[in-house]
C-alpha positions as CSV (number, residue, x, y, z in Angstrom):
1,X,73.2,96.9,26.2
2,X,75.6,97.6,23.6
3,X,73.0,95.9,20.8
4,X,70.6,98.6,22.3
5,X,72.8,101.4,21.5
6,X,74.6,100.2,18.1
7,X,70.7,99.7,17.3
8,X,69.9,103.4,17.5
9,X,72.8,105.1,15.6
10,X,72.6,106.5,12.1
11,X,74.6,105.1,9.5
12,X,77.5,107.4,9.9
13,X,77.6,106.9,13.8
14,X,77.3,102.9,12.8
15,X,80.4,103.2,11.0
16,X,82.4,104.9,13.5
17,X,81.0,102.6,16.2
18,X,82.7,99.7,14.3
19,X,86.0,101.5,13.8
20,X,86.0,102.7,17.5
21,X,85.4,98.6,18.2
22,X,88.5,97.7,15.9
23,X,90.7,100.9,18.0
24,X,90.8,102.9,14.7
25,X,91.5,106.6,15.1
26,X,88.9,109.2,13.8
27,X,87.4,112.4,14.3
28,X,84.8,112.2,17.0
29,X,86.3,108.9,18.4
30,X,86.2,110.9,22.3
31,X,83.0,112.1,21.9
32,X,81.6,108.9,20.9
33,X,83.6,107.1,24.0
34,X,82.4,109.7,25.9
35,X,78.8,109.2,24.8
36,X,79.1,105.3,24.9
37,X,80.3,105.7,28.4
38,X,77.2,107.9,29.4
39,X,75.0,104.9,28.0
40,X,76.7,102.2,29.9
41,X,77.0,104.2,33.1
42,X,72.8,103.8,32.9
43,X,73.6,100.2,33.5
44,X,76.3,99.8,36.4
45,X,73.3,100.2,38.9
């Protein structure tokens, strides 16, 4: 799942995706939890 959704993120997001992975702070970092959470959630069924 998380292939699936690194897969479809621009460049930018890409890069923030690894940070978020290695606990880096940034701007957006919630939103993108947030937003990664939504995307799992799709799975837990």
């Amino acid at each position: 799942q998380l292939n699936s959704y690194q897969a479809q993120l621009s460049p930018e997001k890409q890069e923030q995706y690894e940070r978020l992975l290695a606990d880096e702070r940034f701007k957006g970092r919630q939103a993108m939890i947030r937003e990664l959470r939504a995307y799992l959630k799709d799975y837990s069924d």
